[in-house]
C-alpha positions as CSV (number, residue, x, y, z in Angstrom):
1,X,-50.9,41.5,13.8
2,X,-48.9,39.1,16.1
3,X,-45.1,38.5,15.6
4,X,-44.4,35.6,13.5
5,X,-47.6,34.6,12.3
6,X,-48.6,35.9,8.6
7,X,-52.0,36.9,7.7
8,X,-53.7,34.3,5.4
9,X,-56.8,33.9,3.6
10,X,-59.2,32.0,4.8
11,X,-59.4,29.7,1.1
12,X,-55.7,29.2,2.0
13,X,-56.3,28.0,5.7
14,X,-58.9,25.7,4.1
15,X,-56.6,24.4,0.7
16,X,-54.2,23.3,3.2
17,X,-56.6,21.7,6.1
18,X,-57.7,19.8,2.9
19,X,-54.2,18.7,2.0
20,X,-53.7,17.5,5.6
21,X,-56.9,15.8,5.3
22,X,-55.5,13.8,2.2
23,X,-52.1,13.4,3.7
24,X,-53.2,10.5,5.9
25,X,-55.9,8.3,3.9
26,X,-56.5,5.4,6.4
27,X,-58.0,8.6,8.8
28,X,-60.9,8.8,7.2
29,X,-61.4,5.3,6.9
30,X,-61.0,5.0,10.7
31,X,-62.7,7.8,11.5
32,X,-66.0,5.8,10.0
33,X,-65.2,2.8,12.0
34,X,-65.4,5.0,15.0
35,X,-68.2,6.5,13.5
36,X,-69.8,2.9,13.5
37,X,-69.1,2.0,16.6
38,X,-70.2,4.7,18.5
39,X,-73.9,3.7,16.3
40,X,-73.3,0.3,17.8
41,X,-73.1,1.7,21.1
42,X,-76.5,3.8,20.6
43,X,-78.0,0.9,19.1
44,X,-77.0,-1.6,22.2
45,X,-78.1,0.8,24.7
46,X,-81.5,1.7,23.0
47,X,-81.8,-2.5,22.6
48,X,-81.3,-2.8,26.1
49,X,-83.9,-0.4,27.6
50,X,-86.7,-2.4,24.8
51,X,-85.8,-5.5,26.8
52,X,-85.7,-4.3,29.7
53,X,-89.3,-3.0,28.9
54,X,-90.3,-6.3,28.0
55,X,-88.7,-7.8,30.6
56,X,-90.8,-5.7,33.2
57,X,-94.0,-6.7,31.2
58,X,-93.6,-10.6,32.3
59,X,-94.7,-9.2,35.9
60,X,-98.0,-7.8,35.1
61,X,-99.8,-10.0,37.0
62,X,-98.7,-7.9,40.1
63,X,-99.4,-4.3,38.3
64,X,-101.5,-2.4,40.3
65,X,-103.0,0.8,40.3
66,X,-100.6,2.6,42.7
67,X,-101.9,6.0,41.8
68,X,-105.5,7.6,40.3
69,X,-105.0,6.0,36.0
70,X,-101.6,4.8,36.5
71,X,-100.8,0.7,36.2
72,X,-97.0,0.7,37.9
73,X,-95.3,-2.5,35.7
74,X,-97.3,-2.0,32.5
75,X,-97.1,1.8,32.0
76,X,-93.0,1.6,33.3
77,X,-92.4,-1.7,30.7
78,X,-94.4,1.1,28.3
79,X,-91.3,4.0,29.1
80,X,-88.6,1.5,29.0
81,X,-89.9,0.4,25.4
82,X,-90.3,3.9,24.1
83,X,-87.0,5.5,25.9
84,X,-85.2,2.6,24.0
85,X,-86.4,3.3,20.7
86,X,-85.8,6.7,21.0
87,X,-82.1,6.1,22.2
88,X,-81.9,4.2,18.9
89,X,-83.1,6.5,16.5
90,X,-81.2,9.3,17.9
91,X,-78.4,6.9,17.6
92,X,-79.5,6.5,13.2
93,X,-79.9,10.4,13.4
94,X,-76.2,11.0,14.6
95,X,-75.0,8.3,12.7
96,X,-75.9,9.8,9.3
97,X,-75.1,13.0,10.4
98,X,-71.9,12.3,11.5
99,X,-71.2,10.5,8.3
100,X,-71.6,13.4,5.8
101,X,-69.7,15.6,8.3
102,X,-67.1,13.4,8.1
103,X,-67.5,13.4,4.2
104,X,-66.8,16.9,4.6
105,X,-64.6,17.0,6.9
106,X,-66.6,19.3,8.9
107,X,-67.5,17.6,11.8
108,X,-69.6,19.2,14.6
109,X,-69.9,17.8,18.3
110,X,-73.3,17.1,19.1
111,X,-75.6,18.7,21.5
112,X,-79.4,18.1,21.5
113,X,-78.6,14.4,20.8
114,X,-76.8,13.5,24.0
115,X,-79.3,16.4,26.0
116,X,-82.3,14.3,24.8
117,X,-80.5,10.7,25.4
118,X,-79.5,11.9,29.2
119,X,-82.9,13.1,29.7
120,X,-84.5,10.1,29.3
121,X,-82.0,8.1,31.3
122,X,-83.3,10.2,33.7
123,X,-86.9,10.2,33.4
124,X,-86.4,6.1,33.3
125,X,-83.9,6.2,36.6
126,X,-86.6,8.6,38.6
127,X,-89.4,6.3,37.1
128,X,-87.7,3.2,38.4
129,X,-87.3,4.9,42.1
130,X,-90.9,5.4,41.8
131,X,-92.1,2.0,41.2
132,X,-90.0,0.3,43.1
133,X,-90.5,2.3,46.5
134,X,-94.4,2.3,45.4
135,X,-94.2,-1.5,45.1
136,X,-92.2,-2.0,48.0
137,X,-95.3,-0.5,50.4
């Protein structure tokens, strides 16, 4: 046992982490907000790769075949689109999540979430080197 710490329950711990909780009501309120905006973010950014994708698709009259099956501008407008829907639904997913966590006070960081949202970001960056320096020849 350490010097000047007392050995408590863990339902004790928890009755007071839940009074601290109520101590300050505008925290959970803000806490949401954040919660919101951080959807918003995921939202904008998943938005932005669609019309980006579409975007890329007003060019198809120069997609060619740069390798065996593979149209460069059509197929890349096609990962843009899909990448940004999948940055938006992971954005719902941690949305909701977050929300009941935050219900219940609870809250855990996330993990596959952000893995899966930096992978594509980096499946769309090494896709854009590609077709651009394929174009370019």
């Amino acid at each position: 046992m350490q010097i000047g710490r007392t050995d408590r329950g863990t339902a004790e711990r928890d009755a007071e982490f839940d009074a601290d909780q109520r101590a300050d009501p505008d925290s959970r309120a803000r806490t949401h907000l954040a919660n919101e905006r951080t959807f918003l973010a995921w939202l904008r950014t998943g938005l932005g790769l669609i019309v980006l994708g579409l975007a890329a698709a007003q060019f198809m009259e120069v997609d060619r075949t740069l390798v065996s099956g593979i149209r460069a501008v059509s197929d890349f407008a096609a990962v843009l689109i899909v990448a940004g829907t999948l940055i938006a639904l992971i954005g719902c997913v941690r949305y909701f999540r977050g929300r009941d966590q935050i219900e219940v006070t609870r809250f855990q960081p996330a993990g596959r979430g952000i893995a899966l949202a930096t992978g594509l970001v980096v499946v769309v960056a090494a896709l854009s080197l590609a077709v651009v320096y394929l174009l370019g020849r």
